[in-house]
C-alpha positions in Angstrom: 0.0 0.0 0.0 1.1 3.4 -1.0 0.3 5.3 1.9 2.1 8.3 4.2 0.7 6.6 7.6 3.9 7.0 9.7 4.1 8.9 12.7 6.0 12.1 12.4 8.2 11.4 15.5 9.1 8.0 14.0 13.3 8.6 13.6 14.6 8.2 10.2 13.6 9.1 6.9 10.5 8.9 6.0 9.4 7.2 1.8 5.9 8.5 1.0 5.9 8.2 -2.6 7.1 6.1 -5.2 10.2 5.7 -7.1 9.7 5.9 -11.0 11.4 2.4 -11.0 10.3 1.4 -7.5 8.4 -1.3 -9.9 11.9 -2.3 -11.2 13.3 -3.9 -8.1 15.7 -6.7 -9.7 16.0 -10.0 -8.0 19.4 -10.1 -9.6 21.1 -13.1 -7.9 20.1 -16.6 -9.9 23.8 -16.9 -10.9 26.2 -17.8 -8.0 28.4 -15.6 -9.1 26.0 -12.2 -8.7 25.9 -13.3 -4.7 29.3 -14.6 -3.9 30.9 -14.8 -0.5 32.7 -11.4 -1.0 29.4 -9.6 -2.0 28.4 -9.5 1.8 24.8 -7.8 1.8 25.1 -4.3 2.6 21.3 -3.9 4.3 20.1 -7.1 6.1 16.5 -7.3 6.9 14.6 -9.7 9.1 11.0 -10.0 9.1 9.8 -10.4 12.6 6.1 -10.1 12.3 4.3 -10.4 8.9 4.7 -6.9 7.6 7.3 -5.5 10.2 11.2 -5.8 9.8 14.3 -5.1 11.7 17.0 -3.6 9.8 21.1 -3.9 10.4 23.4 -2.6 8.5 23.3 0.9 5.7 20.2 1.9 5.0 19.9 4.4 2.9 17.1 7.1 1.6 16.6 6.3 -1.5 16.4 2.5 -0.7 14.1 3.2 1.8 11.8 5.6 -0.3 11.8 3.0 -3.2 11.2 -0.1 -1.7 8.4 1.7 0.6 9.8 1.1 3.9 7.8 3.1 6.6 10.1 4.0 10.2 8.3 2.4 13.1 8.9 4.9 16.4 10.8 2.8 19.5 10.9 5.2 21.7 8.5 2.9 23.6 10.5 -0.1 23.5 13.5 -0.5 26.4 17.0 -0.5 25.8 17.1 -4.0 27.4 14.3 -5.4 24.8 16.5 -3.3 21.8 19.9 -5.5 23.1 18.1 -8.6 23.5 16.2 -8.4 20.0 19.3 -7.8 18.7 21.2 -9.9 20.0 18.6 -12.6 19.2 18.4 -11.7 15.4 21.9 -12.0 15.2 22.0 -15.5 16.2 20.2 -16.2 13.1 23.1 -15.1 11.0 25.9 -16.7 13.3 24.4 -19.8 12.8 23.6 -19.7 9.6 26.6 -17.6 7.6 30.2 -19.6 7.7 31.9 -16.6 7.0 30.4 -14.8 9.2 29.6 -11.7 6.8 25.6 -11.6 8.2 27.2 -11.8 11.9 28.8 -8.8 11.5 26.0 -6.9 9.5 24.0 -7.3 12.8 26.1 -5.6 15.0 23.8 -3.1 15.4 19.6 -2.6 14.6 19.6 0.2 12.4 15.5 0.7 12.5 12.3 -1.3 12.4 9.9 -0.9 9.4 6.8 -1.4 7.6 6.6 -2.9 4.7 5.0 -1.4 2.0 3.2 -2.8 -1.1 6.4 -2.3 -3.3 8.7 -3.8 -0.5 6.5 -6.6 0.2 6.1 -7.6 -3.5 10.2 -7.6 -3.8 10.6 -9.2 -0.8 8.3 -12.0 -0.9 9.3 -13.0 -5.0 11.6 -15.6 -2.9 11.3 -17.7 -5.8 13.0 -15.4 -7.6 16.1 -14.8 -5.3 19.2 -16.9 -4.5 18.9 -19.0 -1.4 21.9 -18.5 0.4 22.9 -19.7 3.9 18.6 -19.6 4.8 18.4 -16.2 3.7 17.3 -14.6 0.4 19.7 -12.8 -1.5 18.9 -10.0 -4.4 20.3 -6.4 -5.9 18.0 -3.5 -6.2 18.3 -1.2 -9.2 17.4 2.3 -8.7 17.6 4.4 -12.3 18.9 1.4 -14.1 22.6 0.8 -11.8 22.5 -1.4 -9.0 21.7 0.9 -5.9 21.9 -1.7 -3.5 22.0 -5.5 -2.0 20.0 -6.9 0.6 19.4 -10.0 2.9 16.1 -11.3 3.6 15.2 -13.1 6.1 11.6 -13.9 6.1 9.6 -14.3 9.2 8.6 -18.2 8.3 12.9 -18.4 9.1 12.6 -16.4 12.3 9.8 -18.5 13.6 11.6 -21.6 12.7 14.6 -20.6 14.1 12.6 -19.9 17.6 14.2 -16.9 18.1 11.0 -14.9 17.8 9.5 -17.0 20.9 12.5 -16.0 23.2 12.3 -12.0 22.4 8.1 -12.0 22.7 7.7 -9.3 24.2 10.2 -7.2 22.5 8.6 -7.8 19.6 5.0 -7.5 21.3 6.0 -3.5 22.0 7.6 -2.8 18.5 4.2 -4.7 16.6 2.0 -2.3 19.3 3.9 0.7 17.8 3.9 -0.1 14.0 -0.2 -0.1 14.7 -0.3 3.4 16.9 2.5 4.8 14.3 0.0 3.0 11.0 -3.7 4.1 12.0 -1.9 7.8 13.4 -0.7 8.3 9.6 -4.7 7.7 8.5 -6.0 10.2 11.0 -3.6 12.6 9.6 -4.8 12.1 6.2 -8.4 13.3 6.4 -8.1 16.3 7.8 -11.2 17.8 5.5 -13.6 17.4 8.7 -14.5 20.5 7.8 -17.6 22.7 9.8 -19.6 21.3 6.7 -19.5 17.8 7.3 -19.8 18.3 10.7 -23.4 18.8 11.8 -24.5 20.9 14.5 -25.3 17.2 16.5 -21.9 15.9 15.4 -19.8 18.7 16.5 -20.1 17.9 20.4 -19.5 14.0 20.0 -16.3 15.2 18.6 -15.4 17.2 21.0 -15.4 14.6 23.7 -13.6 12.1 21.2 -10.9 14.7 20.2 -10.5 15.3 24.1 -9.9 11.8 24.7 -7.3 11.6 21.8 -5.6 14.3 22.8 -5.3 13.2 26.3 -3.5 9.8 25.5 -1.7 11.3 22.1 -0.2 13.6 25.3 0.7 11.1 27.6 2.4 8.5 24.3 4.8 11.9 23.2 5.7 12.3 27.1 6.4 8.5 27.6 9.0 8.5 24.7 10.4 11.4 25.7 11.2 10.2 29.4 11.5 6.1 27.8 9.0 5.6 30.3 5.5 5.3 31.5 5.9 7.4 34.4 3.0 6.1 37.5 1.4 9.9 36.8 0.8 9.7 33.6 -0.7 6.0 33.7 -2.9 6.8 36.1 -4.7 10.0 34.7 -4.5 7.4 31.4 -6.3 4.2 33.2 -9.0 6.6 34.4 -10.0 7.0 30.9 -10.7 3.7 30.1 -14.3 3.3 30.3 -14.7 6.1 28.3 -12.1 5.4 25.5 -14.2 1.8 25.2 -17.5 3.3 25.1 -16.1 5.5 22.1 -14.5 2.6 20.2 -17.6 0.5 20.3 -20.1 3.4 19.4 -18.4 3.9 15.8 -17.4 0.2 15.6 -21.1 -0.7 15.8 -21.9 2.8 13.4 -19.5 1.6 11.2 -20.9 -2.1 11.3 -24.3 -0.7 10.4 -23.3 1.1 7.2 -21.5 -2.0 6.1 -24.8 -4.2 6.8 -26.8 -2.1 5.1 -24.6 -2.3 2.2 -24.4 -5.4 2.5 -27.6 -6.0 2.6 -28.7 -4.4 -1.1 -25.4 -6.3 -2.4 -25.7 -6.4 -6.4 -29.0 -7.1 -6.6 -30.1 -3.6 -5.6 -27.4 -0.9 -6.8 -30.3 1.6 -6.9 -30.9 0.8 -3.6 -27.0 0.8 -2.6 -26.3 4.0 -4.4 -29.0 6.0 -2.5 -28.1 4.6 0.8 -24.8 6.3 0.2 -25.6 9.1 -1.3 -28.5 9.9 1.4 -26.0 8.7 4.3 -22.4 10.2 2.5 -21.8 12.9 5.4 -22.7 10.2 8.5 -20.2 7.7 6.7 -17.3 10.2 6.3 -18.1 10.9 10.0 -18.6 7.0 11.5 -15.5 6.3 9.6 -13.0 9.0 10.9 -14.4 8.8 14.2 -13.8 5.2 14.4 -9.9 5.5 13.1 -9.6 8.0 15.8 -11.0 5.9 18.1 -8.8 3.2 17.6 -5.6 5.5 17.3 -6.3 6.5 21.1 -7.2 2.9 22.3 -4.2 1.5 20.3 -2.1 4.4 22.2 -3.7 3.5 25.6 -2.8 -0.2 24.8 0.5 0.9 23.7 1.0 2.3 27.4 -0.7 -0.3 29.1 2.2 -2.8 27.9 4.9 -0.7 28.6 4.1 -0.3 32.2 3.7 -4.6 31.9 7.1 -4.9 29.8 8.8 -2.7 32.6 7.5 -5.2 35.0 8.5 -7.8 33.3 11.9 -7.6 34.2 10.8 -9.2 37.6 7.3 -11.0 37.0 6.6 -13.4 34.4 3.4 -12.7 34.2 3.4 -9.5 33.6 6.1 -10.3 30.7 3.2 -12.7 29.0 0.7 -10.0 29.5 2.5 -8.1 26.9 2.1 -10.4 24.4 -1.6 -10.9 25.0 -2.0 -7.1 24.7 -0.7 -7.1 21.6 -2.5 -9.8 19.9 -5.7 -8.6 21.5 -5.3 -4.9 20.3 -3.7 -6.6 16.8 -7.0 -8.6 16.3 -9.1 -5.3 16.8 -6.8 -3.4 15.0 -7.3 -5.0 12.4 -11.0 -5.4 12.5 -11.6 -2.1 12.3 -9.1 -1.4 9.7 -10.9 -3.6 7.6 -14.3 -2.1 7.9 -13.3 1.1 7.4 -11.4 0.4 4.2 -14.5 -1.5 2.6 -16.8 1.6 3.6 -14.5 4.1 2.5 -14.0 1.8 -0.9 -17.5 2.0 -1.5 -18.4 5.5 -0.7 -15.4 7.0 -2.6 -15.9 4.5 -5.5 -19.7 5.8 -5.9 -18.2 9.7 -5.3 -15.8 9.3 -8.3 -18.7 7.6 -10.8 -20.9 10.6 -10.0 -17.8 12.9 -10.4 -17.6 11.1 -14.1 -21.4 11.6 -14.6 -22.4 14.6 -16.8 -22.9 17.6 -14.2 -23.9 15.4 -11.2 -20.4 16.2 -9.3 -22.2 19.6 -8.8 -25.5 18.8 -8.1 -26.8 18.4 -3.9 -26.6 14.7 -2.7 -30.1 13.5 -1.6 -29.4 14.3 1.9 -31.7 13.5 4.9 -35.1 15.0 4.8 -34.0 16.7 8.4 -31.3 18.7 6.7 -31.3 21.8 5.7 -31.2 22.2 1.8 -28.2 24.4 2.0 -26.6 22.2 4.0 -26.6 19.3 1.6 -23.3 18.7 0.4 -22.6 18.0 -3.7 -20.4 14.5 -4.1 -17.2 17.3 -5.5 -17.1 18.2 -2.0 -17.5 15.5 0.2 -15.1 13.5 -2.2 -12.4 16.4 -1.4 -13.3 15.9 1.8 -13.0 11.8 2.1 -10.0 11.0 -0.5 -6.8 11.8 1.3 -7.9 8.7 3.4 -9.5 6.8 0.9 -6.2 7.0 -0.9 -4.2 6.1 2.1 -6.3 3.2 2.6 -6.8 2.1 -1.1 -4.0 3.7 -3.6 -6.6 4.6 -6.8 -6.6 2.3 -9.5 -4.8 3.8 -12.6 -6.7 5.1 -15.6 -7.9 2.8 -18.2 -6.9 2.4 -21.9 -8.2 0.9 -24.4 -7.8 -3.1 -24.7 -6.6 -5.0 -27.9 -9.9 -5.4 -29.3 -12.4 -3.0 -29.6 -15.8 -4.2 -31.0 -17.5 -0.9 -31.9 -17.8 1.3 -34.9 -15.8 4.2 -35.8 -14.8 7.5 -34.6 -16.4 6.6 -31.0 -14.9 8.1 -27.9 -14.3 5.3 -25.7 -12.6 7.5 -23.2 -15.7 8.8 -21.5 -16.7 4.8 -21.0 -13.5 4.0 -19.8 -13.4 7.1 -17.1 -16.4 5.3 -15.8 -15.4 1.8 -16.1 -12.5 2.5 -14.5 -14.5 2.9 -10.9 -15.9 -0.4 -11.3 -13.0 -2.7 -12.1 -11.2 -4.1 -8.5 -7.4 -4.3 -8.1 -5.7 -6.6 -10.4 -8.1 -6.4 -12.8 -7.8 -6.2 -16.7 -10.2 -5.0 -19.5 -9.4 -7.6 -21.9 -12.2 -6.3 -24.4 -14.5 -3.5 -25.5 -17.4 -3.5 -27.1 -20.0 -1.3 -28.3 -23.4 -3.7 -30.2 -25.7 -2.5 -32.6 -28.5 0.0 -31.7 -32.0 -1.6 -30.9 -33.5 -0.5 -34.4 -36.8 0.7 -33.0 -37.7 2.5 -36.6 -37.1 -1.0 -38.8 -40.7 -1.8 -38.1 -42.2 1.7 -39.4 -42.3 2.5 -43.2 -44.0 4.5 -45.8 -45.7 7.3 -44.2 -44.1 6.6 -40.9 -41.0 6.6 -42.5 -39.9 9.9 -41.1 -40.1 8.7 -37.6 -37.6 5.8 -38.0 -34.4 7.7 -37.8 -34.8 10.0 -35.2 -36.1 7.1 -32.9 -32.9 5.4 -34.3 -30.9 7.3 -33.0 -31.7 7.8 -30.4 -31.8 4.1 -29.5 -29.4 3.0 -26.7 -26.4 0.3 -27.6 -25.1 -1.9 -25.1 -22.0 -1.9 -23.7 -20.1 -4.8 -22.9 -16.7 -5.2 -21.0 -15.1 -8.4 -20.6 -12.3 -8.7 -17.8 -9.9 -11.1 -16.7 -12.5 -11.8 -14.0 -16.0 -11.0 -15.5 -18.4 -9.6 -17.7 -19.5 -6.3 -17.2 -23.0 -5.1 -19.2 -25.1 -1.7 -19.0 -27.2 0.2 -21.6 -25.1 3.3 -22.6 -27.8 5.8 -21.7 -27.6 4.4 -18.3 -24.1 4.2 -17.9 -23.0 7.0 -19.5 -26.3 9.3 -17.3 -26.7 7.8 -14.7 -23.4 5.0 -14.2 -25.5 2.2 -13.8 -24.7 -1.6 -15.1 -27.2 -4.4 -16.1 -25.3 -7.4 -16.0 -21.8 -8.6 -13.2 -21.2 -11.5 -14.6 -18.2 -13.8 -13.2 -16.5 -15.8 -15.9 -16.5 -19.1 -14.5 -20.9 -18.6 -15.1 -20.1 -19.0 -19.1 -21.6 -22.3 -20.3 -21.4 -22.1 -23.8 -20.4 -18.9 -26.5 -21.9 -19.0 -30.3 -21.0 -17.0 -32.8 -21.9 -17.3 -36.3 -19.6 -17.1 -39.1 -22.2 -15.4 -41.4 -23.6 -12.0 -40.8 -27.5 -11.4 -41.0 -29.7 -9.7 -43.3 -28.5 -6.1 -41.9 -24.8 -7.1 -42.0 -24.5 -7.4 -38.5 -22.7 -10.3 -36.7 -23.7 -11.4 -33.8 -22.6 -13.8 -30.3 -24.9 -15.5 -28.3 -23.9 -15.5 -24.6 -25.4 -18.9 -21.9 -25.4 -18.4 -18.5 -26.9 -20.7 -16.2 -29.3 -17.4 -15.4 -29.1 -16.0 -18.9 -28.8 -15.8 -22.7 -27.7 -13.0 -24.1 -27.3 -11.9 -27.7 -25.5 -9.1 -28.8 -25.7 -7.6 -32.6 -22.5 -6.2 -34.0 -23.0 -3.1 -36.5 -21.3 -3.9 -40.1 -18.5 -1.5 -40.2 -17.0 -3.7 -37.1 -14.2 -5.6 -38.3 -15.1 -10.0 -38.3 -11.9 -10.1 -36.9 -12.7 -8.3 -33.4 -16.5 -9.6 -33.1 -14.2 -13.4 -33.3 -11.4 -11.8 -31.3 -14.6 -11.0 -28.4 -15.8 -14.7 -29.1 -12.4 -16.3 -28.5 -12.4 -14.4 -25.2 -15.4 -15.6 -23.8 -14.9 -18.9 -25.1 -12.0 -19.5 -23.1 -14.3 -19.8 -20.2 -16.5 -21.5 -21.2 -17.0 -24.5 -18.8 -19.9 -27.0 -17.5 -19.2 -28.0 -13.8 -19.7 -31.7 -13.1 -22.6 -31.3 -10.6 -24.4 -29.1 -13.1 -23.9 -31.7 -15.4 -25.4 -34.3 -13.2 -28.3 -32.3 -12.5 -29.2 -32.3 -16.5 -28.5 -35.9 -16.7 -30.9 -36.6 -13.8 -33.6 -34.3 -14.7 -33.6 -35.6 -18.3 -34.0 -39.4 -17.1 -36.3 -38.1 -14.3 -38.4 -36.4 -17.7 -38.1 -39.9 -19.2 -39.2 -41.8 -16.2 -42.6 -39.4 -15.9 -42.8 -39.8 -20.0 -43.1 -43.6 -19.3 -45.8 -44.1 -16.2 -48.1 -41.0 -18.5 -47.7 -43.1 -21.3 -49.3 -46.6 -19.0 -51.3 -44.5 -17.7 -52.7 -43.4 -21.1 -52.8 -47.1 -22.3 -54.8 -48.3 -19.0 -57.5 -45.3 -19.7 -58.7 -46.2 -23.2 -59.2 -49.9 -22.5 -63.3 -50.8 -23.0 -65.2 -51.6 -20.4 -65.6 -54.9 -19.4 -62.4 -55.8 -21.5 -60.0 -58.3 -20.3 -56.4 -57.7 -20.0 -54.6 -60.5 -21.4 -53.0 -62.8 -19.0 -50.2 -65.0 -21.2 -48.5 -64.5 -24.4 -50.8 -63.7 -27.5 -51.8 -66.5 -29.5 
């Protein structure tokens, strides 16, 4: 993930954007001789907890701002724990290096990091690295020239190694930390909570959140600045707990109700969906900050509460274990609530940058409540301004669209304004594999002589359909729906194609045509003439490569057709015993 999130006190540099060849991190040690014995790494990082890795050795700027490492504050975590992490890490490579080049790269932790999206995608192509004495060995190119070389030590090798068992709760504080230094970076990001999307009602329930934030976000800076939880500042922290739950677990449950309702009009109801957003867009940019600022100060109280634990530690087991359990109990709602939020956020921002795409809708009043004021309803431009810093911090936007290989439509058409729209509904990863545009309903064919007149304008006005075929699905919509109002007909994943036709001769109008069977549907689509053979087959071939009958629907049609049989046979005795004549006698032996 792309995404500033880091706290501003965390020491080091800090990489919030990408390198223009952050993409062209080389793995550049399948030959022996690129990794040799003499090439000792010069950055060694271990990956302690998925996502989080302690670096030794040089670690430069420009390798941390293009492979996305993000500095993780310690100022939490005791000198003692620092030594003994360390120390344990660097077992690893004493054990495990003959030469003892790794040993000596660990003679001191340089920094703890999270892993972005570009570092994680490097880092975890182990199949592309050398495998050298348990670690993973590669070059990274920065502007073509080999910038650097790095050691990789991936936490399956930690764990294994049962190293990260013995420095628990070390690692417990420096996880807890990553979270408050991750979900602090979010907060920061939407600072649009502007006097507009705050409602009269609103604006004291954020005042008593805000004071609650700001009294732990006080006591957290003072804590690292001493390297302690002093007894005074716990205590004026611990008196706050009640109150910091009851705030977590009011947007939690807000949050949780947006989703459900969401949820509950799924694809089945997008009209439904879309005015549940727009009606509720100002309440969901609220729930949503609320609840990230409600976990930053629980994660922060946490964060304390297992410092004062790790300090007595030293002398009670217990109180050693409890950090540990802290963690993985804040980690689990950390998480949680991470996850909510992003989906929400997704959604709402996705449907915000459709209507922005829609012909002058990103200017137009939202629905709104009926209770609000009609000068306080917002238009989706501003509440989009107001949202995207953290919907972009959460979700990096999906890059613009272009045109596919083939392009079933006639010509000059302006796909662009399609694909500015498409673009919103395609999910990461995905690829438009095919465009295409069919033949107008010809509304006018049936109207001649004197009605002859009426034919073309009705013609052309006549809506096309538009179909997009991804790596994933199909993707229908009328264009006067799409392109008005951004609406689809058909989501169809491609593992629901049964069988594709099409034709090899055009119809009486020129057109070519493909048939389309779903299990729920068949669907025909009419190519205009002036579209090449060669694309309408190109379309074909696409959605013929899914085509695909599973075996339990093709036990189904095999039993219902010798159940049909079965039915066919008792009618026809039945029919045979009804016409017999009265009286009659069935015959009892073979004829004579």
């Amino acid at each position: 993930m792309q995404d500033p999130l880091d706290s501003t006190e965390a020491a080091g540099p800090e990489g919030n954007g990408r390198s223009d060849t952050a993409g062209s991190h080389a793995a550049d040690c399948s030959a022996p001789h690129s990794c040799s014995d003499s090439a000792a790494a010069s950055t060694v990082l271990v990956e302690v907890r998925p996502g989080l890795a302690v670096a030794f050795g040089e670690v430069p700027a420009e390798f941390i701002a293009g492979l996305e490492l993000f500095p993780v504050d310690l100022g939490l975590v005791s000198a003692d724990d620092r030594t003994r992490i360390s120390a344990a890490l660097a077992s690893i490579g004493n054990t495990a290096t003959v030469g003892g080049n790794l040993a000596n790269s660990f003679a001191g932790m340089e920094g703890v990091y999270r892993l972005g999206d570009t570092a994680r995608a490097y880092l975890s192509a182990g199949g592309a690295l050398a495998v050298k004495d348990g670690a993973n060995l590669g070059t990274v190119f920065l502007n073509g020239k080999i910038a650097h070389a790095v050691r990789w030590t991936p936490v399956t090798a930690v764990t294994a190694a049962g190293v990260a068992a013995a420095i628990g709760p070390g690692l417990a504080m420096v996880a807890l930390q990553m979270m408050l230094s991750q979900v602090s970076g979010l907060v920061r990001t939407n600072i649009a909570l502007t006097s507009q999307v705050l409602t009269t009602v609103r604006h004291g329930q954020w005042a008593d959140l805000t004071a609650l934030v700001d009294t732990v976000d006080r006591a957290v800076g003072r804590a690292r600045e001493l390297g302690s939880v002093t007894t005074t500042e716990w205590e004026k922290v611990a008196a706050k707990d009640d109150d910091l739950r009851k705030q977590r677990e009011t947007y939690r449950l807000n949050v949780g109700e947006h989703v459900r309702q969401l949820g509950r009009f799924g694809q089945l109801d997008p009209t439904g969906r879309r005015q549940y957003l727009e009606t509720n867009a100002r309440a969901i940019i609220f729930d949503a900050h609320a609840l990230l600022s409600s976990l930053k100060a629980w994660t922060g109280y946490q964060t304390l509460h297992a410092a004062r634990a790790s300090a007595a530690g030293r002398a009670d087991d217990g109180e050693a274990r409890l950090v540990e359990i802290i963690e993985r109990e804040t980690g689990e709602e950390f998480n949680s609530a991470l996850a909510a939020t992003k989906g929400l956020v997704d959604s709402l921002t996705r449907e915000l940058r459709i209507i922005a795409e829609l012909p002058g809708r990103a200017t137009v009043p939202l629905i709104g409540k009926r209770k609000d004021a009609k000068k306080a309803r917002l238009t989706s431009a501003q509440l989009l301004e107001a949202i995207q810093p953290l919907a972009d911090a959460l979700h990096p936007p999906v890059p613009p669209l272009h045109a596919p290989a083939v392009v079933c439509a006639p010509e000059p058409l302006d796909l662009e304004r399609y694909l500015r729209i498409l673009r919103w509904f395609l999910d990461d990863g995905e690829t438009l594999r095919v465009l295409g545009l069919d033949a107008p309903d010809r509304m006018g064919a049936i109207l001649d002589g004197a009605k002859g007149k009426v034919a073309p304008t009705r013609e052309k006005a006549a809506s096309r359909n538009l179909v997009a075929v991804t790596d994933r699905r199909i993707i229908t919509a009328r264009t006067n729906a799409f392109l008005g109002q951004g609406e689809i007909a058909h989501d169809i994943p491609v593992d629901r194609v049964r069988y594709v036709r099409a034709p090899g001769t055009r119809d009486g109008n020129g057109r070519s045509a493909i048939d389309l069977i779903t299990p729920e549907d068949n669907i025909r689509w009419l190519f205009d003439s002036d579209v090449d053979n060669t694309d309408v087959a190109a379309l074909a071939a696409v959605l013929a490569e899914s085509m695909n009958i599973p075996d339990d629907e093709r036990v189904q049609l095999q039993q219902r057709r010798r159940a049909t049989i079965e039915v066919g046979t008792k009618d026809e005795g039945a029919g045979t015993e009804s016409v017999e004549p009265p009286g009659s006698q069935a015959p009892t032996g073979d004829a004579e």
